[in-house]
C-alpha positions as CSV (number, residue, x, y, z in Angstrom):
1,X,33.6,-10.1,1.7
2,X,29.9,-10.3,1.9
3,X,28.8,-7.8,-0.4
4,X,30.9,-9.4,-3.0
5,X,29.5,-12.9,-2.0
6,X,25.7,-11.4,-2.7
7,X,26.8,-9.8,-5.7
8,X,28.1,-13.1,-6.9
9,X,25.0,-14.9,-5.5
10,X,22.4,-11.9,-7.7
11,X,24.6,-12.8,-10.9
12,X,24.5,-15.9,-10.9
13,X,21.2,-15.8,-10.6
14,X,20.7,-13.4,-13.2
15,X,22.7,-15.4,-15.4
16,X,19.7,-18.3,-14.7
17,X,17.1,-15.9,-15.3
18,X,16.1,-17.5,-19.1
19,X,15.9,-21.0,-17.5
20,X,13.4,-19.8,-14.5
21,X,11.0,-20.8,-16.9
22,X,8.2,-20.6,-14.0
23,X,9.0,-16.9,-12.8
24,X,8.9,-15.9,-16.5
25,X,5.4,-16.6,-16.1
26,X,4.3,-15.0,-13.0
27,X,6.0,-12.1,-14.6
28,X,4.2,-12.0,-17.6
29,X,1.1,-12.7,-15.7
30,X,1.6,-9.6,-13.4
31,X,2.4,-7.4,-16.2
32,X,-0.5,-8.5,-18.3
33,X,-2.9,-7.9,-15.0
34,X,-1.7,-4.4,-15.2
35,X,-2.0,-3.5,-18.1
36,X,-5.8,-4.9,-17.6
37,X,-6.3,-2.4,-15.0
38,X,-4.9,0.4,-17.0
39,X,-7.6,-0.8,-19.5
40,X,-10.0,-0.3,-17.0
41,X,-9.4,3.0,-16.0
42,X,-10.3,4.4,-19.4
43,X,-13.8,2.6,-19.7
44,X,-16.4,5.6,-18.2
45,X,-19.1,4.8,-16.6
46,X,-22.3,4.8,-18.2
47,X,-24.3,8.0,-18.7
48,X,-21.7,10.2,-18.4
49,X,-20.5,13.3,-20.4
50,X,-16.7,13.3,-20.5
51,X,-16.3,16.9,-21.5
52,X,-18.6,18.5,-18.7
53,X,-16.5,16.1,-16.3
54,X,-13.4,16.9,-17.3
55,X,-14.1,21.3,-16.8
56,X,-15.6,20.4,-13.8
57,X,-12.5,18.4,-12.2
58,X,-10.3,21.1,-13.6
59,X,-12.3,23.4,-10.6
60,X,-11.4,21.0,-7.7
61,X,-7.6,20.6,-8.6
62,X,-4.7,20.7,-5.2
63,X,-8.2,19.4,-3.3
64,X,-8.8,16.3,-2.0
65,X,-10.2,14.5,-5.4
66,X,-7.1,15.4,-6.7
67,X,-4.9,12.7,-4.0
68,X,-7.6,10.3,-5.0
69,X,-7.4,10.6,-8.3
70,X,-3.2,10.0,-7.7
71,X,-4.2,6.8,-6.0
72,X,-6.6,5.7,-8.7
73,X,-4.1,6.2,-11.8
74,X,-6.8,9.0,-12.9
75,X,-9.9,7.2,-12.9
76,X,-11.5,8.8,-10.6
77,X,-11.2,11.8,-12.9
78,X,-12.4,9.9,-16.4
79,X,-14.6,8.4,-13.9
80,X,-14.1,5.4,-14.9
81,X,-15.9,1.9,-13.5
82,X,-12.9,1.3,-10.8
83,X,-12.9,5.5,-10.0
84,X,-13.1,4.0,-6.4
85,X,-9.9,1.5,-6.7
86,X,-9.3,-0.6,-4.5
87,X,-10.2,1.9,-1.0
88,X,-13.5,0.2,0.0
89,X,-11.5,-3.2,-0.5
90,X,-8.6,-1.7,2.2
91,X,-10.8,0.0,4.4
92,X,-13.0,-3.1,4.8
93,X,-9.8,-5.4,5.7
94,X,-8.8,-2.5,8.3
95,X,-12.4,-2.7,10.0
96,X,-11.9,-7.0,10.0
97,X,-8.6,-6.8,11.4
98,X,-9.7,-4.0,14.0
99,X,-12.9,-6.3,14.9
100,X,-10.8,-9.6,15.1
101,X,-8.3,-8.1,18.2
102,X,-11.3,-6.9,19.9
103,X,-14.2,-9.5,19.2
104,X,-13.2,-12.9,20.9
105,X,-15.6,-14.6,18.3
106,X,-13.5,-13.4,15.4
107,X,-9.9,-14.0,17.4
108,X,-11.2,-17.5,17.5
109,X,-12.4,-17.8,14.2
110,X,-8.1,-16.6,12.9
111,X,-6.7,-19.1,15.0
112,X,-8.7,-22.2,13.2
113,X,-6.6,-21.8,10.4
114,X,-7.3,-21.7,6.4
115,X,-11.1,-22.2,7.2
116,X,-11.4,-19.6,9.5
117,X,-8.6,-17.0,7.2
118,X,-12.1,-17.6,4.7
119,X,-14.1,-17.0,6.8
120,X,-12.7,-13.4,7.6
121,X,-12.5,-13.1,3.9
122,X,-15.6,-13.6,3.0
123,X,-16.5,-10.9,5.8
124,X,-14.3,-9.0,3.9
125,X,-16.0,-9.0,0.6
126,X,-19.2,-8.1,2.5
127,X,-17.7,-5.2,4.3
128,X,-16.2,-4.3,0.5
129,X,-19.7,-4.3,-1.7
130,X,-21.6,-2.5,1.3
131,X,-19.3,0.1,1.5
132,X,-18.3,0.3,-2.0
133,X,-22.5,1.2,-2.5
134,X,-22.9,3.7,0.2
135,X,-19.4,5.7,-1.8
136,X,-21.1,4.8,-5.4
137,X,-24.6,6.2,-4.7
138,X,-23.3,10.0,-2.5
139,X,-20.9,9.9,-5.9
140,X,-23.7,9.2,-8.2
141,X,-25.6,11.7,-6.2
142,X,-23.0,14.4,-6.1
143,X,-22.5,13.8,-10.2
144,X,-26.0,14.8,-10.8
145,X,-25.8,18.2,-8.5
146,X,-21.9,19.2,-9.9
147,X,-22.0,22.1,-12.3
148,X,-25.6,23.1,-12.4
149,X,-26.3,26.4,-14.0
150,X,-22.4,27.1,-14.6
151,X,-20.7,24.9,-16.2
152,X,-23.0,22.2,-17.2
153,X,-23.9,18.8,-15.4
154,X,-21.7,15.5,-16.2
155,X,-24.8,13.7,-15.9
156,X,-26.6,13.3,-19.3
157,X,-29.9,11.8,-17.9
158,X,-29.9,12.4,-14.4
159,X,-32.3,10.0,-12.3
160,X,-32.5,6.4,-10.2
161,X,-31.5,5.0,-13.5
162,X,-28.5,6.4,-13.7
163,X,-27.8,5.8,-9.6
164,X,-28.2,2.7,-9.6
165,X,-26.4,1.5,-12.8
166,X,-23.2,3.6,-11.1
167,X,-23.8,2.0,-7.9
168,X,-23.5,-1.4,-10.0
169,X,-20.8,-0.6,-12.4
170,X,-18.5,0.8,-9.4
171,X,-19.1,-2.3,-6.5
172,X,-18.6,-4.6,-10.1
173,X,-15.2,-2.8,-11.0
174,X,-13.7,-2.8,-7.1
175,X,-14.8,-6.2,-6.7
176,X,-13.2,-6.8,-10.2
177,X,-10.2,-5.1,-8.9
178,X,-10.1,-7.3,-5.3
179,X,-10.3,-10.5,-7.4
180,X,-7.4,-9.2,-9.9
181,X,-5.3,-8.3,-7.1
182,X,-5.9,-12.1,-5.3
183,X,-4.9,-13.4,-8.4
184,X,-1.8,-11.5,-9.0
185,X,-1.0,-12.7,-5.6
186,X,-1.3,-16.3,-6.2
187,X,-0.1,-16.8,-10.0
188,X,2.0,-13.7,-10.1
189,X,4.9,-11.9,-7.9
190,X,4.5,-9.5,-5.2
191,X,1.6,-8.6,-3.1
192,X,-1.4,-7.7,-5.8
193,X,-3.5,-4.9,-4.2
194,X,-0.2,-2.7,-3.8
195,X,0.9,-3.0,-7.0
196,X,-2.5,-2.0,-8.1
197,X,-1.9,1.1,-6.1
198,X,1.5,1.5,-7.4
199,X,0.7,0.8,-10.9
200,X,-1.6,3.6,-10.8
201,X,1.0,6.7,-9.1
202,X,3.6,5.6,-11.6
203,X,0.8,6.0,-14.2
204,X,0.4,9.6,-12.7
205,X,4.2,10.1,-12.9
206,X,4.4,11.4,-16.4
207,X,1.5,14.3,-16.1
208,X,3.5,15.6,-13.0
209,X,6.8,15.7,-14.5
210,X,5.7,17.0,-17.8
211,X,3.7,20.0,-15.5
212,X,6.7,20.2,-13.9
213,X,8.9,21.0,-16.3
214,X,6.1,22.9,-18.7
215,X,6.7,25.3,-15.5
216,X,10.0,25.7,-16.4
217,X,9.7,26.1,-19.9
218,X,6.9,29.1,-19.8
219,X,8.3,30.2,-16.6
220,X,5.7,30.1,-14.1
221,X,8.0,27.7,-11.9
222,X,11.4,29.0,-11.1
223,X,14.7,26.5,-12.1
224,X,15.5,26.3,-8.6
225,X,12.0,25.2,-7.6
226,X,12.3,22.0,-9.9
227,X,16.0,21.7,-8.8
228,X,14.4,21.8,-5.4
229,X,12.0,19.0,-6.3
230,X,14.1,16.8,-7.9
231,X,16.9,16.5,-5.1
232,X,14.0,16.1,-2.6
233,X,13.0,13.3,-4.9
234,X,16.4,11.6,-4.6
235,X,16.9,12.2,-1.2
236,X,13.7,10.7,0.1
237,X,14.3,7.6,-2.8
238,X,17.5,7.1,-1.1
239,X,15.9,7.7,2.7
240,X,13.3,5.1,2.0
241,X,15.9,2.9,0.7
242,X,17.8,3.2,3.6
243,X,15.5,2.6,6.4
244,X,13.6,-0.4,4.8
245,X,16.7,-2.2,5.3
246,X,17.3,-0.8,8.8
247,X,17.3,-3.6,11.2
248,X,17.4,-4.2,15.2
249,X,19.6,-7.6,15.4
250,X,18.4,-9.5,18.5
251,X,21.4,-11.8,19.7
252,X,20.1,-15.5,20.1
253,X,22.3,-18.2,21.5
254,X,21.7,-22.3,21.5
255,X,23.1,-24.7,24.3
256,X,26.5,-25.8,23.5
257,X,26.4,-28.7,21.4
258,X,29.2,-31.6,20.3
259,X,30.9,-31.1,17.3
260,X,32.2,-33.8,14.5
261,X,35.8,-33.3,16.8
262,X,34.4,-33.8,19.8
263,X,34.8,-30.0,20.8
264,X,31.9,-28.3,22.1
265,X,30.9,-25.4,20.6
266,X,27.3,-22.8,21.2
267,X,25.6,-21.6,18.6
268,X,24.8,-18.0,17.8
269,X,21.8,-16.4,15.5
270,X,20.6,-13.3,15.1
271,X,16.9,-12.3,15.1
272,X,16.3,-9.5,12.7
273,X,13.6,-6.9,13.7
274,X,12.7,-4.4,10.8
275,X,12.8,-0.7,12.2
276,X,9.9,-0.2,10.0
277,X,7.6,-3.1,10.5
278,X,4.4,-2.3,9.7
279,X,5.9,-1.3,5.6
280,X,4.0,0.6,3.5
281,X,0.5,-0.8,5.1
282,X,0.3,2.5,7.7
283,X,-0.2,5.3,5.0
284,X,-2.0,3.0,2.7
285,X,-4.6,2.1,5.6
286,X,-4.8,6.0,7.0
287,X,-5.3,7.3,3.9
288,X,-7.8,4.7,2.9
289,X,-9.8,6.1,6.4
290,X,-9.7,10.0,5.2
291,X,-9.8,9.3,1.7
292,X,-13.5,7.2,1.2
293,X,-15.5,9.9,3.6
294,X,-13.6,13.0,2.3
295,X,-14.8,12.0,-1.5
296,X,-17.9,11.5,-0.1
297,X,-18.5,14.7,1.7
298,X,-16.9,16.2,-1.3
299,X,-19.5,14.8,-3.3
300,X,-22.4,15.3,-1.3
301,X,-21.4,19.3,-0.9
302,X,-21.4,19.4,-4.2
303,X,-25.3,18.3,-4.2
304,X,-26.2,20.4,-1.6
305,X,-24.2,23.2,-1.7
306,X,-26.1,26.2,-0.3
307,X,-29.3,24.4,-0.1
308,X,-29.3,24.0,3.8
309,X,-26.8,24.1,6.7
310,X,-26.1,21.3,6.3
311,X,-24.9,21.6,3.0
312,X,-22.5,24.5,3.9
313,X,-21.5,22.5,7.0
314,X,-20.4,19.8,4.7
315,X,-18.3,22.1,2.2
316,X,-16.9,23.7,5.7
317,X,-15.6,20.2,6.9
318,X,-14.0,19.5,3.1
319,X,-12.2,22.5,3.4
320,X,-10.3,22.2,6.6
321,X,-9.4,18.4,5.7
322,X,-8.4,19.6,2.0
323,X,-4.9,18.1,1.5
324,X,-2.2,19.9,3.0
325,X,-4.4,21.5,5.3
326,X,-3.4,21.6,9.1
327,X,-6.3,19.0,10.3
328,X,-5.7,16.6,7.4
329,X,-1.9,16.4,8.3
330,X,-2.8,15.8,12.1
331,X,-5.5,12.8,11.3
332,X,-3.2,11.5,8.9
333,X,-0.6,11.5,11.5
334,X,-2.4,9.8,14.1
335,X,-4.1,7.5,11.7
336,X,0.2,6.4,10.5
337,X,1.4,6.3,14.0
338,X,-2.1,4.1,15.2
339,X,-1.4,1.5,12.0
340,X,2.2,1.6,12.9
341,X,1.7,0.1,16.4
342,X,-1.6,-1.8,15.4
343,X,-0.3,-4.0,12.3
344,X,3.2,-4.6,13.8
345,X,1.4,-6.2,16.7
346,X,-0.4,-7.8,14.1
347,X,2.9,-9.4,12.6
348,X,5.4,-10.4,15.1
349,X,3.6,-11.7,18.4
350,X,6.5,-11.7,21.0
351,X,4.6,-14.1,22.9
352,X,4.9,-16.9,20.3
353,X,8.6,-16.1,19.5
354,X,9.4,-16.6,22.8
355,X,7.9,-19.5,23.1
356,X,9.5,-20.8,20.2
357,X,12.6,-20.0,21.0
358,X,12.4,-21.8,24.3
359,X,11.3,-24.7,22.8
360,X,14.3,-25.1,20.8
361,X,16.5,-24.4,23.8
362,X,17.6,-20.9,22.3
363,X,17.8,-18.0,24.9
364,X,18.8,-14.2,25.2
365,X,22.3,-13.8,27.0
366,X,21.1,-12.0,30.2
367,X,17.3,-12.4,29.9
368,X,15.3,-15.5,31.5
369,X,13.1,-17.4,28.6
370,X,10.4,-17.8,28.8
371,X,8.2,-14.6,30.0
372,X,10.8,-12.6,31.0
373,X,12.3,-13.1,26.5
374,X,8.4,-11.9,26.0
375,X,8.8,-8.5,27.8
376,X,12.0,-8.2,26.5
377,X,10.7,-8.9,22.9
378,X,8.0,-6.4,23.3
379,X,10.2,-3.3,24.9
380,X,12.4,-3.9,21.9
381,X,9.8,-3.7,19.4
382,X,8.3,-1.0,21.0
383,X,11.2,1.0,20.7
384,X,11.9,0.4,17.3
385,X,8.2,1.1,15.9
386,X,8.4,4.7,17.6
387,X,11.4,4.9,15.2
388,X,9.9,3.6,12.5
389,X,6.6,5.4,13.3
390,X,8.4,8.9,13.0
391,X,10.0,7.6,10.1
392,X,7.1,7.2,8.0
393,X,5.3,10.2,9.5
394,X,7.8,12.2,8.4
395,X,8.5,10.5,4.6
396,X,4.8,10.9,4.0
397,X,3.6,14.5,5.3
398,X,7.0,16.8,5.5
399,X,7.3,16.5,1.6
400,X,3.4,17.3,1.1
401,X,3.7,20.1,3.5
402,X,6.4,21.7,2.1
403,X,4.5,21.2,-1.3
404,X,1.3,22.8,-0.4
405,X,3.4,25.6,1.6
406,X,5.1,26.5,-2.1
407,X,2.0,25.7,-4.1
408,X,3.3,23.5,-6.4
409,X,1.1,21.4,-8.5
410,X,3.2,18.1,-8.1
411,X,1.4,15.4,-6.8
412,X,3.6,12.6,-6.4
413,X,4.7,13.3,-2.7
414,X,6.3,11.6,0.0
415,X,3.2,8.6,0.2
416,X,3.7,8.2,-3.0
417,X,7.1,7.6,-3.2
418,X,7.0,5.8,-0.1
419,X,4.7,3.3,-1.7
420,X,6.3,2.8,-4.9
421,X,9.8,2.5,-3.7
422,X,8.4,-0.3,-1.1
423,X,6.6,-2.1,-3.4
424,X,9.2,-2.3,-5.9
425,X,11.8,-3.3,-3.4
426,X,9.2,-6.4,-2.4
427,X,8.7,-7.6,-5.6
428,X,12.3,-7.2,-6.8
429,X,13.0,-9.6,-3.1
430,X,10.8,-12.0,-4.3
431,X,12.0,-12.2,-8.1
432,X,15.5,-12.8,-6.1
433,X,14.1,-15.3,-4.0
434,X,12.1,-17.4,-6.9
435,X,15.8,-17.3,-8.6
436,X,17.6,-18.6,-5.7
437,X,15.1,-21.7,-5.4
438,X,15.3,-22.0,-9.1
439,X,19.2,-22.3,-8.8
440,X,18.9,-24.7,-5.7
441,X,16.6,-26.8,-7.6
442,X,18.7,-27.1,-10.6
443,X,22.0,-28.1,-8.3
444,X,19.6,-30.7,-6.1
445,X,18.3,-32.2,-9.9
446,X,22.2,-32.2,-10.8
447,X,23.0,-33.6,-7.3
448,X,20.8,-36.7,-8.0
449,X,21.8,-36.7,-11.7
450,X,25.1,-38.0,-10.4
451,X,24.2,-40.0,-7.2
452,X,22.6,-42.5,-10.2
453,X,25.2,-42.1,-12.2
454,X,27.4,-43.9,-9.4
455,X,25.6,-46.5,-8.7
């Protein structure tokens, strides 16, 4: 009976889709914001030779450039003036957050409301330009030193010049990109920096199935490989699917109140806990923290590659956290599991729910309110984000592991899924959502329509 209720609710809504005349817009604001950043991503960066770039990249593909480049809808490899994305902009808010639980100054400064969310902002930006420079200058640096004496430098005039135009052009585009994403936020639907980052894996989408099933075609993948792939695919679509709706129903009951009879009757809500509470922010925030250094130690070791130790010592480090490579799958582990527990404490404080709760005379059947509803709250929530934890652990490094086991060139693994399929399901909740207060709106206008029609 309920399905059939939503699915009456999701057509009739539908059917008011050409009337939403104000989600049209935010639609066709999103979509044109996109298609900027696409733009973007084919604009190179000044002084460099696309050709020499382009051999060069071809050398480093399966490493750790390559996931980058996934993330960054291949700019990174046209080297483009946002090849950095939106990563400085993410790992900056990580280091915020991170300083907010454990500064009291900071923890102040989130509880004064709007003026003190700018504040941290504005911290944010700061934390975004410096360390958008330090990645622009090692990759400015490492540009000059790639290819010399084999295949040709991708630098045409090597020099400060050309450092610190690329250190310009790429805190400009990420800044660029921050401000794009704020705005998408604000005028358009769903959250704007992820769909940055998903706009630029689906962008990557065709190149992987077209290598894919090239393979196939000249035979250097078997048909059962691809079959392989593609039923993985499914399976960890419908996975995902499955355990973004997952929830742990918390049973709430209100004091017995009199009814229009006269009979008394308690109330009974439920409050929903997500098994996965944290989203899609975990991968996007631990790979984010491998990501920025690994691209610059790539970078770098390209410079100084068999100049000194410490050049070697650099290439050494690449090379164990290459992607799929034991190390990287352990610190991306950890890094998911930390941001698991760390941003679902960020998002549901059990202390304040409980307190709401007993303010409005609402209560747990067999637990106290009060602090005894907190502890409750947290072992709960505790529970669940283990699950969830293992969840996305497992949805983001089993499908990479089994493709860097098999050596197959198909980039769009189980983070990437995880983050499109997430996003999309947000946005296509909120497009529902600005359709239901479209149709309430119309039956509230139609409601007072009549009322002065009465009188």
């Amino acid at each position: 009976m309920a399905s059939a209720a939503e699915q009456m609710a999701a057509n009739i809504s539908l059917a008011n889709f050409a009337k939403a005349t104000d989600l049209k817009k935010r639609l066709w604001f999103t979509l044109g914001a996109l298609i900027v950043f696409r733009l973007l991503s084919f604009v190179p960066l000044p002084g460099i030779d696309p050709r020499s770039l382009q051999a060069l990249f071809d050398t480093t593909k399966g490493g750790v450039l390559d996931f980058f480049n996934m993330f960054s809808g291949g700019s990174l490899q046209r080297m483009s003036i946002i090849a950095v994305g939106v990563m400085p902009y993410i790992t900056a808010s990580i280091v915020v957050q991170l300083a907010t639980s454990m500064s009291p100054t900071l923890g102040a400064l989130k509880k004064e409301g709007e003026t003190g969310r700018k504040k941290l902002n504005q911290y944010t930006r700061y934390g975004t330009v410096f360390l958008c420079a330090i990645q622009g200058y090692f990759i400015s640096v490492g540009l000059e030193g790639w290819g010399q004496g084999s295949t040709g430098s991708a630098v045409i005039d090597p020099g400060l010049a050309f450092r610190l135009s690329t250190v310009i052009t790429l805190i400009g585009g990420t800044m660029f990109l921050m401000w794009l994403g704020e705005q998408i936020t604000s005028r358009g639907i769903g959250n704007g920096v992820s769909l940055i980052i998903m706009a630029g894996i689906v962008a990557q989408l065709p190149t992987s199935l077209s290598q894919i099933f090239e393979g196939g075609r000249t035979g250097t993948m078997p048909a059962f490989e691809i079959i392989a792939i593609l039923l993985l695919t499914a399976a960890l679509v419908l996975g995902i699917c499955f355990m973004e709706r997952a929830q742990r129903r918390v049973l709430i009951q209100y004091p017995k109140r009199q009814t229009a009879r006269g009979q008394m009757q308690a109330e009974r809500s439920h409050l929903p806990l997500k098994i996965n509470t944290a989203g899609v922010i975990p991968p996007i925030f631990a790979s984010s923290l491998l990501l920025m250094p690994l691209t610059i130690a790539q970078f770098a070791g390209n410079r100084v590659q068999g100049e000194s130790r410490w050049g070697d010592l650099i290439i050494t480090i690449t090379q164990w956290l290459q992607h799929g490579a034991p190390l990287y799958m352990a610190l991306y582990a950890g890094g998911i599991i930390f941001f698991c527990f760390f941003y679902t404490a960020v998002v549901f404080n059990p202390e304040e729910t409980a307190e709401n709760l007993k303010r409005y005379g609402g209560f747990i059947p067999g637990i106290r309110p009060g602090k005894r509803t907190e502890e409750y709250l947290d072992y709960v929530l505790t529970r669940i984000t283990v699950v969830g934890a293992a969840y996305l652990t497992i949805i983001c490094l089993v499908p990479e592991f089994l493709i860097a086991k098999a050596g197959i060139n198909f980039r769009l693994g189980g983070t990437s899924l995880l983050i499109v399929v997430n996003v999309t399901m947000d946005t296509v909740t909120q497009i529902q959502s600005h359709l239901i207060a479209h149709q309430y709106g119309d039956l509230i206008k139609k409601a007072k329509l009549k009322g002065g029609i009465r009188r």
